[in-house]
Structures are given as structure tokens and as C-alpha cells.
C-alpha positions as CSV (number, residue, x, y, z in Angstrom):
1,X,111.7,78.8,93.4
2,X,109.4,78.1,89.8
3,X,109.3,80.5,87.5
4,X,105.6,80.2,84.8
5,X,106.9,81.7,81.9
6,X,104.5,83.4,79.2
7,X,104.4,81.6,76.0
8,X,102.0,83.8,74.1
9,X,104.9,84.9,72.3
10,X,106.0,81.8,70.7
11,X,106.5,81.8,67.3
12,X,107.4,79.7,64.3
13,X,110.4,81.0,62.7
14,X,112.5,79.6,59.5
15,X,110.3,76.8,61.0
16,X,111.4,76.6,64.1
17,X,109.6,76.3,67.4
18,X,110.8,80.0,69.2
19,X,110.0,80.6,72.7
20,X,111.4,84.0,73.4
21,X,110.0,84.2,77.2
22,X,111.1,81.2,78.1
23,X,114.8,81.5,76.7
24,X,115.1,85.1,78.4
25,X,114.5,83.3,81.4
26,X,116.6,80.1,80.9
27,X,119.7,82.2,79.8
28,X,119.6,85.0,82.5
29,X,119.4,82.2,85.0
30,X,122.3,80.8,83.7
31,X,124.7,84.2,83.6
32,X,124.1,84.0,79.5
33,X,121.8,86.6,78.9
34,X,122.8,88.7,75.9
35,X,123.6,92.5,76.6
36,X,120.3,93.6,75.0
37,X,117.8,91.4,77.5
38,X,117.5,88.9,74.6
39,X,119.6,85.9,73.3
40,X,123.4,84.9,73.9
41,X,126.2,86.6,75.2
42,X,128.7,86.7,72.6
43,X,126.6,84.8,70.4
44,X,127.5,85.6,66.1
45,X,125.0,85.8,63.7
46,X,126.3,84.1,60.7
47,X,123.4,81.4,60.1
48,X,120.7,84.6,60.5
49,X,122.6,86.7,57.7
50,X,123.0,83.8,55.5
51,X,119.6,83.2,55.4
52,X,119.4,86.6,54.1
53,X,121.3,85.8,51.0
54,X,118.2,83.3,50.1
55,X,115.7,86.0,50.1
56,X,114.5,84.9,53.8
57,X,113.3,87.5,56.4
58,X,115.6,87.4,58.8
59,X,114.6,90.8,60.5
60,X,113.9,88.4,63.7
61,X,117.2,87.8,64.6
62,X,118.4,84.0,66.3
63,X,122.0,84.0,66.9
64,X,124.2,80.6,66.1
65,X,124.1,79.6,69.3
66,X,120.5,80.6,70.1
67,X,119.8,78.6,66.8
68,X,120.9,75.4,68.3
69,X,118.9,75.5,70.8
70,X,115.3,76.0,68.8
71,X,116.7,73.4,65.9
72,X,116.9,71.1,69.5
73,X,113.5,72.0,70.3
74,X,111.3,71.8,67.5
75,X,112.7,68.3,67.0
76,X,112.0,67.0,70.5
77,X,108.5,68.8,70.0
78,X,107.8,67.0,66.7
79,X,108.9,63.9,68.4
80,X,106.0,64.4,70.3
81,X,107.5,66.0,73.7
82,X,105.4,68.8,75.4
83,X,107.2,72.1,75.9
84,X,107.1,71.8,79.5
85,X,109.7,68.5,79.2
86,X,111.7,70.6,76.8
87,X,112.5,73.1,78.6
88,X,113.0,70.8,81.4
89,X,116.0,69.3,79.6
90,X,117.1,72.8,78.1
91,X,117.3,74.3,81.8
92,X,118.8,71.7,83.4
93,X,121.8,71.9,80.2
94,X,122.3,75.4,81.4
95,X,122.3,74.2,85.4
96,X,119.5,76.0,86.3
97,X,118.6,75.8,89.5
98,X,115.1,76.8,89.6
99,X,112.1,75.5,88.2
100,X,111.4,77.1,84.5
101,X,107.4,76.3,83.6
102,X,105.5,77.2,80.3
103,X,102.2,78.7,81.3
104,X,101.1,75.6,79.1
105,X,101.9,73.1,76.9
106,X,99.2,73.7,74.9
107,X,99.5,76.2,71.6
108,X,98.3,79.9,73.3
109,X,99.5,83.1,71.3
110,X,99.1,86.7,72.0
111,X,97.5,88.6,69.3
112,X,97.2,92.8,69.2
113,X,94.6,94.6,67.1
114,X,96.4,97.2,65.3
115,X,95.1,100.4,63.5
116,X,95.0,98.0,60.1
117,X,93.9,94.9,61.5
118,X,94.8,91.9,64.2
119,X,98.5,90.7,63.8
120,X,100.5,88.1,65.6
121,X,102.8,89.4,68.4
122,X,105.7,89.1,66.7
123,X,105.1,90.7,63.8
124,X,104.1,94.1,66.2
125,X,106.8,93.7,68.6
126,X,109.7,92.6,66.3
127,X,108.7,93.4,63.0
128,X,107.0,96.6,63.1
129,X,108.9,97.1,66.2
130,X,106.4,98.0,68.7
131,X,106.1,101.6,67.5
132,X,102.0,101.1,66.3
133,X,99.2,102.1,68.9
134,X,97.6,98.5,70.7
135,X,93.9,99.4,70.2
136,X,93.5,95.5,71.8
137,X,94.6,92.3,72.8
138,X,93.6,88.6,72.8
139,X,95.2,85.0,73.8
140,X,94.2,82.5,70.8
141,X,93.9,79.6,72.8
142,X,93.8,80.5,76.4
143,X,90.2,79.4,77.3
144,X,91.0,75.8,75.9
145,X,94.5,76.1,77.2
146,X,95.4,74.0,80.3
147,X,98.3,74.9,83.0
148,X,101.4,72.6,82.1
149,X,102.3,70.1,85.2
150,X,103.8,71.7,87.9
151,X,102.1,75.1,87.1
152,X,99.1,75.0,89.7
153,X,101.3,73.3,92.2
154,X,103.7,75.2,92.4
155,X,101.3,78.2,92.9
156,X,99.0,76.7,95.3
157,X,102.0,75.7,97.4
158,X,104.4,78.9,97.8
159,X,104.7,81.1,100.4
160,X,104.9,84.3,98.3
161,X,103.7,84.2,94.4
162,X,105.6,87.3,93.0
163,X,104.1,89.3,89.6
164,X,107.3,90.1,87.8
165,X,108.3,93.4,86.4
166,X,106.9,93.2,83.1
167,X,104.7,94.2,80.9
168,X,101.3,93.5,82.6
169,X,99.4,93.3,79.0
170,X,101.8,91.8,77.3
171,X,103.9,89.4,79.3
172,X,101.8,88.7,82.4
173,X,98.0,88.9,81.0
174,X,98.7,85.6,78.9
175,X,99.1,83.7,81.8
176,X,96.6,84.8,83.8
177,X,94.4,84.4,80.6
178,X,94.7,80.8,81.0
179,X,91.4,80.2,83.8
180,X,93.0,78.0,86.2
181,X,96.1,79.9,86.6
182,X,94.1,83.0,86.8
183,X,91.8,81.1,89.9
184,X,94.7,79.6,91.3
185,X,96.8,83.4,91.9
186,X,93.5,85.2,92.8
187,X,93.2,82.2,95.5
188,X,96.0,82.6,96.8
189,X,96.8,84.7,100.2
190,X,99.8,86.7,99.5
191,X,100.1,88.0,95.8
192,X,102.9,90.5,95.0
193,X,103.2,92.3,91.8
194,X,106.1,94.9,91.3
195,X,105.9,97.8,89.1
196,X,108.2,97.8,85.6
197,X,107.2,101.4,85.7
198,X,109.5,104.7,86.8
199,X,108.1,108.2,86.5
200,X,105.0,106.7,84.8
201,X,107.5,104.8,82.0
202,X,109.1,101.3,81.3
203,X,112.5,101.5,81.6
204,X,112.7,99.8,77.9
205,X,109.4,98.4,76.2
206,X,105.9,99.9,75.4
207,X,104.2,98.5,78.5
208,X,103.2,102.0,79.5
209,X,102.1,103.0,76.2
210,X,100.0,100.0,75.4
211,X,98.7,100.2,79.2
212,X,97.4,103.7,77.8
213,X,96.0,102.7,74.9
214,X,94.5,100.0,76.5
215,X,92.6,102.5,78.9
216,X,94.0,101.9,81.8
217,X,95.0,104.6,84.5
218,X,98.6,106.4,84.1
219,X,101.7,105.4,86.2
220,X,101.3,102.9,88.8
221,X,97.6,103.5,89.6
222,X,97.4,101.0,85.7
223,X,99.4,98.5,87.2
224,X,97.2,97.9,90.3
225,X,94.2,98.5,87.5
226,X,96.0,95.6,85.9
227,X,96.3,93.3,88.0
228,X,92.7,94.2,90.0
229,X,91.5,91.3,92.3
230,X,94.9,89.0,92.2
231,X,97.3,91.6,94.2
232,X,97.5,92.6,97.9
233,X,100.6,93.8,97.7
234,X,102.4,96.2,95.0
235,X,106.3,97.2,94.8
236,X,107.3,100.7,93.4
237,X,110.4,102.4,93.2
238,X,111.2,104.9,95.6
239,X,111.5,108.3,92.7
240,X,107.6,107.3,92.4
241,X,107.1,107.3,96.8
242,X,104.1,110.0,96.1
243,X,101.9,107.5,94.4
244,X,101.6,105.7,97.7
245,X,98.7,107.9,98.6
246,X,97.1,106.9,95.4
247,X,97.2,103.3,96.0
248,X,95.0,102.8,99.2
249,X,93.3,99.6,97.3
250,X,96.7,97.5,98.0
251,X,99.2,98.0,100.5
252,X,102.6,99.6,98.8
253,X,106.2,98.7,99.3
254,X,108.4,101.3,98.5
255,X,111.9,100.2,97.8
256,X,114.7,100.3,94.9
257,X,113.3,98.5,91.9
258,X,116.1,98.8,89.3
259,X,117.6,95.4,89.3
260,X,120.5,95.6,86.9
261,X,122.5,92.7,88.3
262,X,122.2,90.0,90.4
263,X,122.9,92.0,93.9
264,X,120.6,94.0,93.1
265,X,117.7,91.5,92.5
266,X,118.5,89.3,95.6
267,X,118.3,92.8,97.5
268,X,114.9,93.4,96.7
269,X,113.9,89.4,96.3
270,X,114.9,89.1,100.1
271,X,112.5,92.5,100.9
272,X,110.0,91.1,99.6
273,X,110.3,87.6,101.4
274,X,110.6,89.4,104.4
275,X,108.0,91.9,104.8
């Protein structure tokens, strides 16, 4: 298994290189996923509220441990290591097993056009905590932007290439904003993309309010939308079985999506294989 992470969310903070995506990854991978989908387990945050008696913003919050790990990257990165070797090294310190790929090496970053103005992701998603409208989105970067090494052959030589439950805008569309990733999943012949929606909602996250802002259809009729000419297959949770009808563009597997722990992921992983 290789797993293209989205980097459109890195960010530079206290001057470190942060790759949030990529970390969630690495760390649920390795069994260390904190309780709230981001950082350590049992990670403190003493460094982050120290920095808050120098007058630093320290509203995006890197745990000690978590901390380690960026001070380790940004100084391999300004040693002149790409990402992709970085994270190389980072996974195989945790024992991953799997493959962990940046979309790119090069710098791409997701940026959303607010009510007052475009603003980095961060700043919406962290800062301003994801509570303001998305009236648009762009990838700074992306047409330049080439696949890191491994990306396209990893792609072009699975048997199954599998669109995550995430948020489509947000988390998948920086990836496939990168042109040769974009060619290389649309090329290929068996694309599955599974819903992060239930009843029409993310089970945490704005994807199905900035999928309506964006314009797109409600429920799971926005994530085909989403994702139109790269899927032929979409996965939806059996409380939303009456949108099967609604979906006659791509075939529909109907199944049990929530994948709270690890059973429950290689349950529906193997379905998928399978079908």
C-alpha cells in the first residue's frame, strides 16, 4: 500500500516546516494518533504555552513531542532534503509499514477566498476555525508543481487506487490539482472514492458546508460531482442506501463506512479489494 498525502496545508509555523496531512497519516499508521484526529497521544504542551508568555500566537497548537519532529524536519529541509526523503525517514522511525508520499515536493498551498479576502488555509481552518463561508478555492503552485517520486508509480501500478474519506475540496482537490496526478487517476481503470458524508454531513469537519458553498449538489450526489470523470466506483454508508438511485453515473457500494478503529477499517478495506 502508498498513501499521496495532501500537502496544501503545510505551513510555516514559529518557523517551522508543518505538514499536518502528512503527520495525521504517519502517526495513525503507527497506533499514535492523538484522541482528537491530530498530533500525539499523550503528547504535553509546555513548549506551545511557553511561547505564549513571549507574546507568540500559539493558537495553532504543536505538542512537545509533535515539536520534535517539525524542529527534525525543517532542518533536513534546509539542508536541502526534499519532503518526500523526510518523510521517508520520519515514517520508517515510527515503523510504518506502508508507503507515506507528499503529493509533491515542490511548495503547493491551499488557499480559500473568504467573505473579506483570500487567506491561507491555516489561518481559515485553525485560526478562524473553519466557521466562515468558502466562496472559493485555489492551489498556489499546483500547475508548476510536479508529483514527488514514487507518486505516479505507485498510481499507475495498483490494482485499486482508493479516494479517501475526506474532504473532497479541501484534502483531495490539492492533489488532483497537481496535472499529472490528476491524468494519472483519471487513467486509471478502477478508481474508488468513499463518501466522508452521513445524512448529507461530515462526521467532523466543514466538507459538506464548503461542498455547498462551493455549489456543488447536497449529500452524496456532491461527492460524485466532486470527483466527476476520475471515479467508477463510490462507497456510502448504509443509513444513506436511498441515494443509490440517485447515483446511476457510478456504480454504488453500500456498506458500513464509520471506521473508528482499526477492525473496522480492514473490514471495509477488504470489501473494497474484493468487490
Amino acid at each position: 500500500m502508498t498513501v499521496v498525502v495532501n500537502v496544501g496545508d503545510d505551513e510555516t509555523i514559529h518557523g517551522l516546516h508543518v505538514s499536518p496531512d502528512i503527520d495525521t497519516v504517519m502517526y495513525t499508521l503507527a497506533g499514535v494518533e492523538g484522541p482528537e484526529g491530530w498530533g500525539r497521544s499523550g503528547d504535553s504542551f509546555d513548549a506551545n504555552t511557553e511561547l505564549g508568555r513571549f507574546g507568540a500566537d500559539n493558537r495553532f497548537r504543536l505538542g512537545d513531542l509533535d515539536l520534535a519532529l517539525n524542529l527534525h524536519r525543517t532542518s533536513r529541509l534546509a539542508a536541502g532534503e526534499p519532503l518526500s526523503v523526510v518523510t521517508g525517514a520520519l515514517a520508517k522511525a515510527f515503523e510504518v509499514g506502508p508507503a507515506v508520499l507528499p503529493a509533491t515536493d515542490d511548495v503547493l498551498r491551499t488557499e480559500v477566498r473568504l467573505s473579506d479576502g483570500w487567506t491561507p488555509f491555516q489561518e481559515y481552518f485553525v485560526i478562524r476555525g473553519s466557521r466562515d463561508r468558502v466562496l472559493e478555492i485555489r492551489f498556489r503552485g499546483s500547475e508548476s508543481a510536479t508529483p514527488a517520486p514514487g507518486v505516479l508509480e505507485a498510481i499507475q501500478s495498483s490494482d485499486l487506487v482508493v479516494i479517501a474519506p475526506s474532504n473532497p475540496p479541501l484534502s483531495i482537490w490539492p492533489i488532483l490539482a497537481i496535472p499529472p496526478i490528476r491524468q494519472a487517476v483519471a487513467s486509471h481503470h478502477r478508481v474508488v472514492a468513499v463518501s466522508p458524508l452521513f445524512g448529507g454531513r461530515a462526521l467532523k469537519g466543514p466538507a459538506d458546508r464548503v461542498m455547498a458553498s462551493l455549489g456543488l449538489p447536497p449529500g452524496n450526489r456532491g461527492v460524485v460531482e466532486s470527483y466527476r470523470g476520475l471515479i467508477e466506483t463510490i462507497v456510502i454508508d448504509r443509513g444513506d442506501s436511498d441515494d443509490a438511485g440517485l447515483l446511476e453515473e457510478v456504480e454504488v457500494m453500500v456498506t458500513d463506512t464509520r471506521i473508528g478503529d482499526v477492525v473496522a477499517a480492514r473490514r471495509l478495506a477488504s470489501e473494497m479489494i474484493a468487490r
